[in-house]
Wavefront OBJ file of the C-alpha trace (Angstrom):
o trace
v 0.000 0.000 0.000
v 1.435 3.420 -1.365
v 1.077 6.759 0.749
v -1.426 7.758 -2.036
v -3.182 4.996 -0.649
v -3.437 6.027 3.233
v -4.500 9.354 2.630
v -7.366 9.012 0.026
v -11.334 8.205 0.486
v -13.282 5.853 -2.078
v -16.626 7.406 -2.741
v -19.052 6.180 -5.317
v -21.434 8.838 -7.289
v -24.640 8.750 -8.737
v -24.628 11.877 -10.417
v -28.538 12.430 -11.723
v -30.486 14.533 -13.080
v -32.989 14.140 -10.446
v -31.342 13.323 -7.508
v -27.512 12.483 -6.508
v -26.442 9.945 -4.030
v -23.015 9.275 -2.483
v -21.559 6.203 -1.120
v -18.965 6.050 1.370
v -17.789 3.579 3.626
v -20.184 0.889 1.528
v -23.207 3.946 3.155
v -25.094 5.972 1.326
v -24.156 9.339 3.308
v -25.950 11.923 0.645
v -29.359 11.141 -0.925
v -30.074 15.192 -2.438
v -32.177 16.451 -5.062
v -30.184 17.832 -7.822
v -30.073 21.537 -7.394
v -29.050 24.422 -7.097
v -30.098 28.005 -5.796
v -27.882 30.857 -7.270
v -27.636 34.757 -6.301
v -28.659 36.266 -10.500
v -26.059 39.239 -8.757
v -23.441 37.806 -7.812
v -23.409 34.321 -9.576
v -22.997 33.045 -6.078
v -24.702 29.468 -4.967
v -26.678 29.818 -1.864
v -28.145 26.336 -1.223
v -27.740 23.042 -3.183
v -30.004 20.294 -2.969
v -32.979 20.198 -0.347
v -32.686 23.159 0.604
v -32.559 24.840 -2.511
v -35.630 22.643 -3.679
v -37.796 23.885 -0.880
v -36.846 27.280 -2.510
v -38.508 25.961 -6.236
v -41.216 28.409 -7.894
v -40.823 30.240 -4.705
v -37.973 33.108 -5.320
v -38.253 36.505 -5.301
v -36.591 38.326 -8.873
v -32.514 38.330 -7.510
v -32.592 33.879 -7.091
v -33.142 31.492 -9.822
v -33.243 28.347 -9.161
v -30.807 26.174 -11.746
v -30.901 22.052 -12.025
v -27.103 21.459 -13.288
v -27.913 18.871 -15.109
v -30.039 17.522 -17.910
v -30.897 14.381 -19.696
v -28.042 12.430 -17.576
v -25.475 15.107 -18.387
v -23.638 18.074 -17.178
v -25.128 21.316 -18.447
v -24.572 24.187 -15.948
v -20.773 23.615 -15.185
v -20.050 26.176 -12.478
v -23.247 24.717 -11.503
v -22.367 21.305 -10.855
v -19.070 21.963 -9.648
v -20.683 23.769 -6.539
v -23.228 21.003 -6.040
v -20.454 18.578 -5.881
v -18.424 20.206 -3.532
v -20.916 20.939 -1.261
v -22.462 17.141 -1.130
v -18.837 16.052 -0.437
v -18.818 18.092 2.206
v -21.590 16.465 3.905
v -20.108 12.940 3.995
v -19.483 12.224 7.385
v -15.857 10.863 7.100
v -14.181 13.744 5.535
v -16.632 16.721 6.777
v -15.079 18.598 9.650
v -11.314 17.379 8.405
v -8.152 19.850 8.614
v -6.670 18.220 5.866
v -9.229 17.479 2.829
v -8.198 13.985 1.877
v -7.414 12.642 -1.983
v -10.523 11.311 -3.574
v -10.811 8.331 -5.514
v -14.521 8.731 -7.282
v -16.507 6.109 -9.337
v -19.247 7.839 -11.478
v -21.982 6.486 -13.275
v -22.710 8.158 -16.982
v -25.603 7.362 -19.359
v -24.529 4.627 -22.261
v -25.031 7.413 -25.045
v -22.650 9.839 -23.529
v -20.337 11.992 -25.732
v -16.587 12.249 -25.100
v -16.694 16.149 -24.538
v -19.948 14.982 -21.653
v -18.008 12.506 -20.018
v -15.040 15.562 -20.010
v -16.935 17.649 -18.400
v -17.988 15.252 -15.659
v -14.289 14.622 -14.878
v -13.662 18.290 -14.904
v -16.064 18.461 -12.290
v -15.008 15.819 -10.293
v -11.521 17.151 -10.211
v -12.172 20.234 -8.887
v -13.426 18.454 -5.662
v -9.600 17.338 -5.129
v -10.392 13.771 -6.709
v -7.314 12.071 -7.693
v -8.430 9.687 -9.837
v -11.938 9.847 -11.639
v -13.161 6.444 -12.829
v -16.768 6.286 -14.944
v -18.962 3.609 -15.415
v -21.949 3.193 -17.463
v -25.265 3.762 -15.817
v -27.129 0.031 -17.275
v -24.279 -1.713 -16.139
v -24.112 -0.003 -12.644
v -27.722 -1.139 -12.192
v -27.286 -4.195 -13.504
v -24.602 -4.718 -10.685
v -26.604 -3.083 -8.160
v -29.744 -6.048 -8.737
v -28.176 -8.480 -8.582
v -26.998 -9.515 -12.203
v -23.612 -11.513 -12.118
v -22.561 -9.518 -15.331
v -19.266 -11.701 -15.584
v -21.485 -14.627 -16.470
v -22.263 -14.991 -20.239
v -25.809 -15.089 -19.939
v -27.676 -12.477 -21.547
v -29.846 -9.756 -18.971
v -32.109 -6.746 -19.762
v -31.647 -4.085 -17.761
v -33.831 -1.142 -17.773
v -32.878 1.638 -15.883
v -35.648 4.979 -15.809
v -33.971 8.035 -14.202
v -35.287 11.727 -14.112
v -33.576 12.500 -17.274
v -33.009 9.572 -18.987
v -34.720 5.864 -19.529
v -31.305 3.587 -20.084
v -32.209 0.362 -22.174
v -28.991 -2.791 -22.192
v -28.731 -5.977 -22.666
v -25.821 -7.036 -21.118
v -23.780 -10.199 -21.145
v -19.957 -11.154 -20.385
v -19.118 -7.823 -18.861
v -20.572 -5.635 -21.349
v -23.318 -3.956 -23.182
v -24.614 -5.845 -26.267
v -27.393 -3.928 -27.367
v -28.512 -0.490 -25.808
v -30.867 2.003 -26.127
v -31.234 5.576 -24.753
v -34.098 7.791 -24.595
v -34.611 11.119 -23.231
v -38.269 9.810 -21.884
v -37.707 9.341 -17.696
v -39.108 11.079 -14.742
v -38.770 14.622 -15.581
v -40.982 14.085 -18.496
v -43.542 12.403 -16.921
v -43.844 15.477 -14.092
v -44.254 17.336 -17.472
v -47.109 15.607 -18.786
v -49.180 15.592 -15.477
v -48.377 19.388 -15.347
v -49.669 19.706 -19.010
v -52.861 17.282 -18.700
v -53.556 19.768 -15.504
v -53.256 22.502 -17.632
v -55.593 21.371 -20.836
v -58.699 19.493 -18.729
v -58.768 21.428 -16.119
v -57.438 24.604 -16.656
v -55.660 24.291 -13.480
v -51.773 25.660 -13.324
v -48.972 23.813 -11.033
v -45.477 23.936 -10.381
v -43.404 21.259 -11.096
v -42.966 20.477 -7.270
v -46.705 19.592 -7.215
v -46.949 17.820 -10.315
v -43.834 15.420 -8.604
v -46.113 14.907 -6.132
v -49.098 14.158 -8.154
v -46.322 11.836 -9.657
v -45.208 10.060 -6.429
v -48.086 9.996 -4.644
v -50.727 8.696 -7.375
v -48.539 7.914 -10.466
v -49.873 5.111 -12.104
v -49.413 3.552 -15.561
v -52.329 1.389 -15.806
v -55.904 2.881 -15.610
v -57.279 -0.683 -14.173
v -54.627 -1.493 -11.133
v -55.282 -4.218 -8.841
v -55.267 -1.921 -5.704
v -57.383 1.062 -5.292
v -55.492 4.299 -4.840
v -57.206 7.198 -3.197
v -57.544 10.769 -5.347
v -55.870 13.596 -3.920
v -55.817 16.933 -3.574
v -54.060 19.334 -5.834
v -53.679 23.039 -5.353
v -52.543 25.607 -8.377
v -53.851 28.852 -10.273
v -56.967 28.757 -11.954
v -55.835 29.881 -15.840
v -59.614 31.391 -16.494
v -60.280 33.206 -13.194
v -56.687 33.662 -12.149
v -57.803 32.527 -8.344
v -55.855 29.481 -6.321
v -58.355 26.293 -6.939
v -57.957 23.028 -5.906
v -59.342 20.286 -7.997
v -59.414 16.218 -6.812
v -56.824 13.837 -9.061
v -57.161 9.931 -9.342
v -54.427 7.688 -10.695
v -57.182 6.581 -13.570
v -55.947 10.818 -14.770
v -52.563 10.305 -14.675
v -52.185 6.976 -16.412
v -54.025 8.936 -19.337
v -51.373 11.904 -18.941
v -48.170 9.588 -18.974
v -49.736 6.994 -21.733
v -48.078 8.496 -24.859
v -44.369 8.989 -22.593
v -44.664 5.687 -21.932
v -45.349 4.281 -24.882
v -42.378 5.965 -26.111
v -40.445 3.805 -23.545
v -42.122 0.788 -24.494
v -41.065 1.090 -28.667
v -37.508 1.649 -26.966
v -37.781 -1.791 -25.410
v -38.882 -3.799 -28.375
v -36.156 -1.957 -30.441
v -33.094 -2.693 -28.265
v -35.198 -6.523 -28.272
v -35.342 -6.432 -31.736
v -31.750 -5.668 -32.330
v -30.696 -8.661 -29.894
v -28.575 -11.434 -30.835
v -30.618 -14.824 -30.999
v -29.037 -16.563 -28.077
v -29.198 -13.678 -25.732
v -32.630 -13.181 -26.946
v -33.532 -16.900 -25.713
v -31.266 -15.923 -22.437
v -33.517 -12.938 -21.790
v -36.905 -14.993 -22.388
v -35.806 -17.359 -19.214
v -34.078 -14.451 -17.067
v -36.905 -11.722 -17.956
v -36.602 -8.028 -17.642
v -35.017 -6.352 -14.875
v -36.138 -2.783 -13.607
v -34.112 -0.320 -12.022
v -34.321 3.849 -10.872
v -36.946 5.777 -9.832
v -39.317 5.537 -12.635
v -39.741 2.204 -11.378
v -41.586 2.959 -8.806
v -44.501 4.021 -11.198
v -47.467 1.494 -9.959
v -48.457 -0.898 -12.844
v -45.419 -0.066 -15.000
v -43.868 -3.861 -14.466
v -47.219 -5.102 -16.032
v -47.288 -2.788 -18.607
v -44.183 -3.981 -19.712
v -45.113 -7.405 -19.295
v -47.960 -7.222 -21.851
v -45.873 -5.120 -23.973
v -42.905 -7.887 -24.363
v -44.719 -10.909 -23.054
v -41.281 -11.539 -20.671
v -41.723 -11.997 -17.160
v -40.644 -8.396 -15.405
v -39.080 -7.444 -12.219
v -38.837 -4.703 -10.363
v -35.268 -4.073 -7.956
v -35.437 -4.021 -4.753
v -35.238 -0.574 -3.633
v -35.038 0.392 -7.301
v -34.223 4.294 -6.733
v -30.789 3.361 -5.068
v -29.649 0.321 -7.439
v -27.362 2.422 -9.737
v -25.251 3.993 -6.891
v -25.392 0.330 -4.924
v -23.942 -1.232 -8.194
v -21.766 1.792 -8.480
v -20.396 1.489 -4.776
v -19.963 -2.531 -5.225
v -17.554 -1.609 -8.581
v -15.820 0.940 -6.499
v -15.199 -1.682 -4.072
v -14.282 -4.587 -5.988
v -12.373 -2.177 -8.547
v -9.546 -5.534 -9.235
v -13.113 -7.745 -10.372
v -14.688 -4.664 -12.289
v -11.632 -2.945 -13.725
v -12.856 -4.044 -17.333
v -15.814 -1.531 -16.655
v -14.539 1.096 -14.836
v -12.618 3.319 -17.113
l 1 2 3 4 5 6 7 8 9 10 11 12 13 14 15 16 17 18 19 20 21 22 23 24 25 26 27 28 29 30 31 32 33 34 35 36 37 38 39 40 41 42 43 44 45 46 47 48 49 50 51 52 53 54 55 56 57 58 59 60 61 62 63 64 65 66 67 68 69 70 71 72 73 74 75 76 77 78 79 80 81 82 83 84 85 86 87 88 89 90 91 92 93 94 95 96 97 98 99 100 101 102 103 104 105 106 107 108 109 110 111 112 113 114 115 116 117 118 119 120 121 122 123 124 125 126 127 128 129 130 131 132 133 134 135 136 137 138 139 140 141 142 143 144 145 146 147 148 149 150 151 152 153 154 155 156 157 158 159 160 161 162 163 164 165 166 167 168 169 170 171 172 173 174 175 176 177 178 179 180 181 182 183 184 185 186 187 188 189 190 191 192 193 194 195 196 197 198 199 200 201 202 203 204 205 206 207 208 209 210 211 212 213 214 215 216 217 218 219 220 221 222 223 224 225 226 227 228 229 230 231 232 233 234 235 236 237 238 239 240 241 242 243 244 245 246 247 248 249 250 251 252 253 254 255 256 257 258 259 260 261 262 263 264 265 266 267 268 269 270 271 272 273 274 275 276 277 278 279 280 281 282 283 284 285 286 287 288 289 290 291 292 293 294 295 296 297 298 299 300 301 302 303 304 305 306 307 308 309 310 311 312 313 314 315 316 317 318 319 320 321 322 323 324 325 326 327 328 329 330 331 332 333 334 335 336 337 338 339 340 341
């Protein structure tokens, strides 16, 4: 063991467009919405993460409120430099240290990444005093983090549904085969319940309440085995101009994400279509595997399961399987070095 060694941390980085989570010490120690409040003034970041979303549609004229990243990639990098700092900050090993420790970081990237993207995600990363910036590809990250012995050559679909991007692999003998990315995820369903809102009922939200909506009766099914309660959303009437509140069922937001999600679903049976023959037969014993917070969506499993007629399953604790797979690689860096590069 070198000095190098002694005096640097391993943390593991889910970097999303939604949220970011850090692993240290095989923990997650940051789970934090990705963004960022900024002084328009100054250019000076205020508050990152949870604090800065409970600022969201709320600011007066002199703070804007600024996600650094979008569709899985960097796109504010001052931005996202901040947001990293400060979230390494937080991690309960190093805050509170005289001397900052060297950094060895593992970060997860979406498969269709360019080389000036995955640049700019190192830039970042080196700013925070990492020595050595390894990047792995998000599919294989969550294939890792279910389960999937990706060594074996034995075909698996993986499909991973962030906030900005719905990752699509098939993967087999330590790497991708087939793969498919589409700019259909999370973000774009909180979109189309915030536009379906808007055209039936003439009711205008933020996109904090359409994420609720989202979480708390997101469905992608209009017939689901278990009856979910409508709720209560609050917004601005567009005719009168007053606050109104107007009652939501899942049954209205099934119809709102049906055309995203078909979108998803003719990714699928591409990235199926374009499958080698014997990891196709692989994939009709093993099934579909699904990973990230889209998920989470109630009835999307059995949507899929129509759709592809493969048996479909859903990770356990789905939202956290890309930085779990990302932390195991980070630990076992000798077994993974093929995909951490």
């Amino acid at each position: 063991m070198g000095l190098f060694d002694i005096f640097t941390q391993d943390i593991a980085i889910d970097l999303g467009t939604a949220n970011t989570l850090i692993i240290h010490n095989n923990k997650i120690v940051v789970d934090q919405p990705s963004i960022v409040a900024i002084e328009r003034d100054t250019n000076r970041p205020i508050a990152v993460g949870e604090r800065a979303k409970n600022m969201q549609g709320k600011t007066p004229e002199n703070i804007r409120i600024i996600r650094p990243l979008k569709d899985g990639v960097i796109a504010d990098f001052h931005a996202s430099e901040h947001m990293i700092k400060e979230f390494i900050k937080q991690i309960p090993g190093i805050k509170g240290k005289l001397i900052q420790p060297a950094l060895r970081i593992v970060i997860c990237i979406p498969s269709g990444i360019t080389e000036v993207e995955k640049r700019a995600v190192r830039d970042s990363a080196q700013k925070v005093n990492a020595k050595d910036v390894r990047l792995i590809h998000e599919p294989m990250a969550a294939a890792i983090g279910v389960g999937i012995d990706v060594q074996k050559p034995e075909g698996n679909m993986i499909i991973d549904i962030g906030g900005g991007t719905t990752e699509i692999a098939i993967v087999s003998l330590g790497g991708i085969v087939t793969e498919k990315s589409v700019k259909v995820a999370g973000d774009v369903f909180t979109s189309d319940i915030a536009y379906y809102l808007r055209t039936h009922h003439n009711l205008y939200i933020g996109e904090r309440t359409a994420e609720r909506a989202k979480i708390e009766v997101g469905s992608a099914l209009e017939e689901l085995d278990v009856e979910i309660e409508d709720i209560p959303i609050q917004g601005r009437d567009l005719i009168t101009g007053k606050p109104k509140e107007i009652m939501v069922s899942y049954k209205e937001i099934a119809r709102a994400l049906d055309k995203s999600i078909i979108r998803v679903e003719d990714a699928v049976m591409e990235a199926l279509s374009l499958t080698p023959p014997e990891l196709a037969a692989d994939i009709y014993k093993t099934g579909i595997f699904l990973a990230g917070g889209g998920a989470l969506l109630r009835g999307l499993a059995d949507r899929f399961h129509r759709k592809t007629g493969l048996p479909v399953f859903v990770a356990e604790d789905p939202f956290r399987a890309v930085v779990r797979g990302t932390g195991i690689a980070l630990k076992n860096m000798d077994k993974f070095e093929f995909l951490i590069k």
